[in-house]
ZADO-1210 file (C-alpha; in nm, 4 decimals, padded with zeros to 6 digits):
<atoms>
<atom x="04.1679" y="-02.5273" z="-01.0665" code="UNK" pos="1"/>
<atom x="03.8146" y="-02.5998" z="-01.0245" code="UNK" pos="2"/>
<atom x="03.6083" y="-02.3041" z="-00.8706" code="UNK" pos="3"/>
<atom x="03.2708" y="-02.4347" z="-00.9222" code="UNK" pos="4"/>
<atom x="03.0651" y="-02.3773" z="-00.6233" code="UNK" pos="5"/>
<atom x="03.1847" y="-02.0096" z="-00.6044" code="UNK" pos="6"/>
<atom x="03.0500" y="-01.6952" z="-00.7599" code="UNK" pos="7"/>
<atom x="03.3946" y="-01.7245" z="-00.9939" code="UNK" pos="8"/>
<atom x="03.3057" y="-02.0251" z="-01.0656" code="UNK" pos="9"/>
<atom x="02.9425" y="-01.8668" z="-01.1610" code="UNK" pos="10"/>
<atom x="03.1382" y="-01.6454" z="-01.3306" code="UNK" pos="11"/>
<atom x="03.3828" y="-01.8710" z="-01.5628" code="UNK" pos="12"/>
<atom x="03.0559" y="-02.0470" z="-01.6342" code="UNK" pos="13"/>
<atom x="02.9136" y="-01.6951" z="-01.8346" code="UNK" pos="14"/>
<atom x="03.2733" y="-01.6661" z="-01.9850" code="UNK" pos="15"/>
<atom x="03.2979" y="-02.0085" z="-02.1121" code="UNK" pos="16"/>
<atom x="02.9334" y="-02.0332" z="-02.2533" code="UNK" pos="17"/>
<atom x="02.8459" y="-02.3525" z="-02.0916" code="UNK" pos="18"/>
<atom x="02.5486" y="-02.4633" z="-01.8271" code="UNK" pos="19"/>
<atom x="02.5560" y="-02.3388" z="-01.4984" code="UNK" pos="20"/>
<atom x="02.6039" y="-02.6440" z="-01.1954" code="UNK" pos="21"/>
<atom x="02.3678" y="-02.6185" z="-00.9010" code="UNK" pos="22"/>
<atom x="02.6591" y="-02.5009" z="-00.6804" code="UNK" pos="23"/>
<atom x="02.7712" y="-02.2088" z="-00.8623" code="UNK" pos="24"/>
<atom x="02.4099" y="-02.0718" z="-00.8888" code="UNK" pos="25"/>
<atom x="02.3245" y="-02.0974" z="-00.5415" code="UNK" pos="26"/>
<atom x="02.6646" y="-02.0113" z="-00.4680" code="UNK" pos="27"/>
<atom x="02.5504" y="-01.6722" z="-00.7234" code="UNK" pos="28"/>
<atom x="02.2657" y="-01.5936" z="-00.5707" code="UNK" pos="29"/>
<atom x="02.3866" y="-01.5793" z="-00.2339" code="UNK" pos="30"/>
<atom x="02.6672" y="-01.3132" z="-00.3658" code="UNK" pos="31"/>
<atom x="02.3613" y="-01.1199" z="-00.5109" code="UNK" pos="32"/>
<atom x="02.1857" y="-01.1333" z="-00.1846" code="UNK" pos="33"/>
<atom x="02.4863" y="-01.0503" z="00.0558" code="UNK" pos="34"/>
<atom x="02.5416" y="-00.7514" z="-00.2332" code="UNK" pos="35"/>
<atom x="02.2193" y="-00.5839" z="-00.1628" code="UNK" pos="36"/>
<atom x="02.2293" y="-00.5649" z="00.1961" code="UNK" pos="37"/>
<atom x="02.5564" y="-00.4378" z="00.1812" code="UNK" pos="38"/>
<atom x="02.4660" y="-00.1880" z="-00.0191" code="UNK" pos="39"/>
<atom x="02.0564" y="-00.1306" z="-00.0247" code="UNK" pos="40"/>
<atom x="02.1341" y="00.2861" z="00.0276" code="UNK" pos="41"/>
<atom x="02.3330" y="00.3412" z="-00.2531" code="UNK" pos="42"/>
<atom x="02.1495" y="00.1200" z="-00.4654" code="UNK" pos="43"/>
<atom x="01.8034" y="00.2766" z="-00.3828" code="UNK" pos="44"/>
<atom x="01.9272" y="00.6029" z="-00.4273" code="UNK" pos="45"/>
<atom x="02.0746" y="00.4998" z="-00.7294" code="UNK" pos="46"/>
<atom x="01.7244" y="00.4177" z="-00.8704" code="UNK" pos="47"/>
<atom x="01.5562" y="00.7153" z="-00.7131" code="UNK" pos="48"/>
<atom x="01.7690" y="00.9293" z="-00.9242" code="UNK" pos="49"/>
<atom x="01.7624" y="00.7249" z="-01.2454" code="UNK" pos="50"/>
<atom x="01.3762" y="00.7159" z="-01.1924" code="UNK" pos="51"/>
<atom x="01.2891" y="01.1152" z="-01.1865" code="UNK" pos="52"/>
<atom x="01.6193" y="01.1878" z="-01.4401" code="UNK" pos="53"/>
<atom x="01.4125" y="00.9830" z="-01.6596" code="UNK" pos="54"/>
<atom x="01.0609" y="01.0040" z="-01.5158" code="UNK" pos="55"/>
<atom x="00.8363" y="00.9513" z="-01.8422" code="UNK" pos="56"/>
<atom x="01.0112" y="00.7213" z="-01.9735" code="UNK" pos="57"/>
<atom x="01.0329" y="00.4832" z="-01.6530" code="UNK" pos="58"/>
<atom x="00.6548" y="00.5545" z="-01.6398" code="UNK" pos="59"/>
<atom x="00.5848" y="00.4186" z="-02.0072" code="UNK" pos="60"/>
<atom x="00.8018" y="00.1331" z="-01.9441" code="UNK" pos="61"/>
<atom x="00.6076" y="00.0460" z="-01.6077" code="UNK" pos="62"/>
<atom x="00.2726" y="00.1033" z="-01.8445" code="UNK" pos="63"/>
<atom x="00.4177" y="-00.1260" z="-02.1505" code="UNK" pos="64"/>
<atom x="00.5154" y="-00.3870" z="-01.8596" code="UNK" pos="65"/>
<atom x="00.1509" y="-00.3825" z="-01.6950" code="UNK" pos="66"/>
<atom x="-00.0119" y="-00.4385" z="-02.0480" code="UNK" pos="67"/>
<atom x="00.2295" y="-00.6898" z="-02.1879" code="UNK" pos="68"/>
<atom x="00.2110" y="-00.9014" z="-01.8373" code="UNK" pos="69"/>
<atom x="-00.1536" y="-00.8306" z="-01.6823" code="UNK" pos="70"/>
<atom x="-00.1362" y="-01.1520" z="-01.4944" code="UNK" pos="71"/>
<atom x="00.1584" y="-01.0754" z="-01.2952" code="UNK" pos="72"/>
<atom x="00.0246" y="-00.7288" z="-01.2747" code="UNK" pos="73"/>
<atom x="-00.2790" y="-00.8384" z="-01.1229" code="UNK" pos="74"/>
<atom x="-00.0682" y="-01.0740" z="-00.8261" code="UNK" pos="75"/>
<atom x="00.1027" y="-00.7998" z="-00.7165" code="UNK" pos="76"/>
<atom x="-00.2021" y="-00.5527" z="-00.6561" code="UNK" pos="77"/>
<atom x="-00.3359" y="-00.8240" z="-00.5203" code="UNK" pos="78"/>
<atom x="-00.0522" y="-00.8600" z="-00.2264" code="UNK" pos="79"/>
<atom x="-00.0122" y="-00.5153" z="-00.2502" code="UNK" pos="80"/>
<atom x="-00.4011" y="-00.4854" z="-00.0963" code="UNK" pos="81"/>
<atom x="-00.3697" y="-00.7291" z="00.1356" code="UNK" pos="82"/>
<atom x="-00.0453" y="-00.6130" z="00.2821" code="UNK" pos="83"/>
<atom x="-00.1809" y="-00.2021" z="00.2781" code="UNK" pos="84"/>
<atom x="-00.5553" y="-00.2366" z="00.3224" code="UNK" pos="85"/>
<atom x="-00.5219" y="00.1193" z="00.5059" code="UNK" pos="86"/>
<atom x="-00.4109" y="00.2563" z="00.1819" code="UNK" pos="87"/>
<atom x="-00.6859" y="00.0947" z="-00.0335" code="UNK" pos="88"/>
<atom x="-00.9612" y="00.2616" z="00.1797" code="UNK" pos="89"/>
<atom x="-00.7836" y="00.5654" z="00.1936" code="UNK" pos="90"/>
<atom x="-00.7278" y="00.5592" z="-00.2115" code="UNK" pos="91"/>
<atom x="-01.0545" y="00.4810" z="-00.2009" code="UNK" pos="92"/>
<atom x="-01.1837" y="00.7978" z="-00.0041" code="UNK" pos="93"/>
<atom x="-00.9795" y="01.0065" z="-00.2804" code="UNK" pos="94"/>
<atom x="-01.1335" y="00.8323" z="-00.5881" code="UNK" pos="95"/>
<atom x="-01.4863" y="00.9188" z="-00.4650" code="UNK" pos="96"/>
<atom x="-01.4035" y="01.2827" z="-00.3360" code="UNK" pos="97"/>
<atom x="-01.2352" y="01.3516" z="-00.6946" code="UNK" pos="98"/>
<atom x="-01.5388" y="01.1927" z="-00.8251" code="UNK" pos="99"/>
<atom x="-01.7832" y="01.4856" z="-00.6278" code="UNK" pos="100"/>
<atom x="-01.5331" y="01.7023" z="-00.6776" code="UNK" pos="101"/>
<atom x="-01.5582" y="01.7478" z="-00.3018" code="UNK" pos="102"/>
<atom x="-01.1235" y="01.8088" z="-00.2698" code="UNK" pos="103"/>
<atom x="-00.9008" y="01.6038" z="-00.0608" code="UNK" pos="104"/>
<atom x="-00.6079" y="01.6031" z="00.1191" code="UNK" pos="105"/>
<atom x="-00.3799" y="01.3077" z="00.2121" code="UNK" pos="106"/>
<atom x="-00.4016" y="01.1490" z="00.5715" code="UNK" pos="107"/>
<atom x="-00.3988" y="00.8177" z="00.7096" code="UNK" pos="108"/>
<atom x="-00.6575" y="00.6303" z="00.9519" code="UNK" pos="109"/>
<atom x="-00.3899" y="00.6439" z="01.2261" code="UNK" pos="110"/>
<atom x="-00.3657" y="01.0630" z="01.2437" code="UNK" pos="111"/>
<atom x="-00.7548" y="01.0978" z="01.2661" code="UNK" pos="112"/>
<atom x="-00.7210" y="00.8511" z="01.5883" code="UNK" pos="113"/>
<atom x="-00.4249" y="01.0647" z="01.7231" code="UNK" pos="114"/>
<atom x="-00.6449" y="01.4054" z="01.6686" code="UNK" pos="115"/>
<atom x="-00.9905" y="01.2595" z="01.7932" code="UNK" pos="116"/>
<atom x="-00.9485" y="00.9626" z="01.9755" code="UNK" pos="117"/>
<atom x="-01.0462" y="00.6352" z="01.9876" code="UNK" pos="118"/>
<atom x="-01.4097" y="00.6941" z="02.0859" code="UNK" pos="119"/>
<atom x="-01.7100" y="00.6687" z="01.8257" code="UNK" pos="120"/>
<atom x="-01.8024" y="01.0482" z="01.7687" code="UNK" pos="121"/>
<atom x="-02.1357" y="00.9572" z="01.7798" code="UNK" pos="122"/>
<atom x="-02.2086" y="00.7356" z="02.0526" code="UNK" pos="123"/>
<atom x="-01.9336" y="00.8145" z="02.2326" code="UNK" pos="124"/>
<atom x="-01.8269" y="00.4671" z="02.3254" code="UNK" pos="125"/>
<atom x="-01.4821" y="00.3340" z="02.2709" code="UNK" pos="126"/>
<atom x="-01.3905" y="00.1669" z="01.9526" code="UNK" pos="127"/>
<atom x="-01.2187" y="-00.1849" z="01.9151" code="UNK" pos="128"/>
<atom x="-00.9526" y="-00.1515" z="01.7333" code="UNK" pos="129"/>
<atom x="-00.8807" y="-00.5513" z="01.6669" code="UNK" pos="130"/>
<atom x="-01.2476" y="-00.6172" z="01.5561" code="UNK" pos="131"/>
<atom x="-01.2754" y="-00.6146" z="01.2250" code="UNK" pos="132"/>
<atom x="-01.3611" y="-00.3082" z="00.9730" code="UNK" pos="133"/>
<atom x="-01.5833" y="-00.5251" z="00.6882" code="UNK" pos="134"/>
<atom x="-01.9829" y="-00.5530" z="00.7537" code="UNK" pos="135"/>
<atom x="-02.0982" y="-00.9242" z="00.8039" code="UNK" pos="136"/>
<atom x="-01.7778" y="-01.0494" z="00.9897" code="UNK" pos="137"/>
<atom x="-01.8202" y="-01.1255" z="01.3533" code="UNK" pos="138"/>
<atom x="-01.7651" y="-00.7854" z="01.5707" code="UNK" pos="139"/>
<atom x="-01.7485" y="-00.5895" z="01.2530" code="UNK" pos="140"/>
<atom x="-02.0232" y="-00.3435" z="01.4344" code="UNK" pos="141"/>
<atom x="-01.7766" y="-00.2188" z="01.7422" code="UNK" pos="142"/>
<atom x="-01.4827" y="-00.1853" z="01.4265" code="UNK" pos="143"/>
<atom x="-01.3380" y="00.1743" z="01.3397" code="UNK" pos="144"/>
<atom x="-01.4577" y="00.3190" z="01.0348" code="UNK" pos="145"/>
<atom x="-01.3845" y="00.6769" z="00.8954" code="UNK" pos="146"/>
<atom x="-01.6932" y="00.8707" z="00.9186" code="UNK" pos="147"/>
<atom x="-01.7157" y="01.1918" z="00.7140" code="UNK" pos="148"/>
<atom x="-01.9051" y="01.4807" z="00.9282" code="UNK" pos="149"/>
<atom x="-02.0328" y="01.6229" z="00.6039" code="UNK" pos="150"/>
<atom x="-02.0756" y="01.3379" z="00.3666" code="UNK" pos="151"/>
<atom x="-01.8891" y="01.3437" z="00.0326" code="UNK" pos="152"/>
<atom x="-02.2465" y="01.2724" z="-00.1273" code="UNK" pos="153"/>
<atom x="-02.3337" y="01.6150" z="00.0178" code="UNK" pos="154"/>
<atom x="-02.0524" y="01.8087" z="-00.0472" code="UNK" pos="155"/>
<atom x="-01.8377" y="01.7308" z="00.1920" code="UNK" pos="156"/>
<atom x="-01.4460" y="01.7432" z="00.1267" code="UNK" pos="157"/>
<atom x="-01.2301" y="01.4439" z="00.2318" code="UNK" pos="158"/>
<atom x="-01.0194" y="01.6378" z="00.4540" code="UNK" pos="159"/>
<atom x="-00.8735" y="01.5516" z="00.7722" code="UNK" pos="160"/>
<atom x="-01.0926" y="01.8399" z="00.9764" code="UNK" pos="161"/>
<atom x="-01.4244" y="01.6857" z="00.8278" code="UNK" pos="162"/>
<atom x="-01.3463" y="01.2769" z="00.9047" code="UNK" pos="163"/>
<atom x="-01.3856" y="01.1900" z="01.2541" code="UNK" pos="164"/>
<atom x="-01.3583" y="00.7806" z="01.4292" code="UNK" pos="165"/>
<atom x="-01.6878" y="00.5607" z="01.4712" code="UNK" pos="166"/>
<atom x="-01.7865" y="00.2744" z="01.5384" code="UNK" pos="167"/>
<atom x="-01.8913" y="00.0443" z="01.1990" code="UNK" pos="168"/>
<atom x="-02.2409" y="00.0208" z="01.2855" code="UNK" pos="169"/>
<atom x="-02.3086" y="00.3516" z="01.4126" code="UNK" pos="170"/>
<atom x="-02.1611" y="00.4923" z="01.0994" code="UNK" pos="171"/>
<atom x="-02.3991" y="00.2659" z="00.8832" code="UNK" pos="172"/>
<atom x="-02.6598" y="00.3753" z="01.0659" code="UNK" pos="173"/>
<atom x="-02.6051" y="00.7630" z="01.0114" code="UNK" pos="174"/>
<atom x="-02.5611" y="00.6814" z="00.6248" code="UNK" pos="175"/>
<atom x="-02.5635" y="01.0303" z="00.4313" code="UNK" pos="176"/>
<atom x="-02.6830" y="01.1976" z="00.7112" code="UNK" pos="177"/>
<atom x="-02.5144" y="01.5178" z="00.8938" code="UNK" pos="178"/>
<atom x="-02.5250" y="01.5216" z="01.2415" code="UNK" pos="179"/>
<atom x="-02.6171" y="01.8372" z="01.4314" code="UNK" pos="180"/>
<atom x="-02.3493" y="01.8213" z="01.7195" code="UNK" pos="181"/>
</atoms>
């Protein structure tokens, strides 16, 4: 009975030691595939609670992993950036607070625009929220940026009551300054 083409047959290949066909891998992987979206839950809770019953030493294997393969390390953060940018400024905003020892407390881009709006603070005029954020691109000036009332430079903690919306250039322009409102 020949059951190549088939995960068996995948299987009878392990068993028997020899090379795996074309068939029976693809066959395999789509097995694998079909596996995890039947069952993502259990198998992400599954490695929740394997990672904090043995938190350390899943943290020194991630470490010995990043050192022994820096290249594929780098790729992902890479990605990683691209596909979060919100989370790169925002680690960003904690690395330089920690660095004043200003404090800090965790909030994303999106809550400061639900509390204040989506009106520069200091001119008052609506921001675009398409154009983009980085100086030197076209529109970059009408952009949102995350202006800090009290600069962290000054003292100023990166806190969610001390951040308010503005526009890119207006927020360049104002520098380390604190406004009197």
């Amino acid at each position: 009975m020949n059951k190549c083409g088939t995960n068996a047959g995948y299987q009878k290949h392990c068993v028997d030691k020899t090379e795996k066909c074309q068939p029976c891998k693809k066959a395999h992987s789509d097995y694998i595939v079909s596996y995890y979206l039947k069952n993502s839950k259990k198998l992400r809770s599954n490695r929740k609670e394997k990672y904090y019953l043995n938190q350390e030493k899943e943290i020194n294997y991630i470490r010995q992993w990043r050192l022994k393969n820096p290249k594929h390390n780098s790729i992902y953060q890479k990605k990683y950036r691209k596909l979060n940018p919100e989370s790169k400024r925002g680690s960003e905003r904690r690395r330089r607070a920690k660095k004043f020892e200003n404090g800090f407390e965790l909030y994303k881009e999106s809550q400061v625009l639900e509390v204040y709006g989506n009106n520069c603070h200091i001119c008052l005029k609506p921001i675009d929220l398409s154009a983009p954020r980085q100086p030197g691109l076209d529109g970059w000036e009408m952009g949102l940026h995350i202006d800090h009332l009290i600069p962290l430079s000054k003292g100023g903690p990166d806190t969610i009551s001390n951040v308010r919306p503005s526009h890119g250039s207006c927020n360049v322009k104002k520098h380390s300054r604190i406004l009197s409102l």
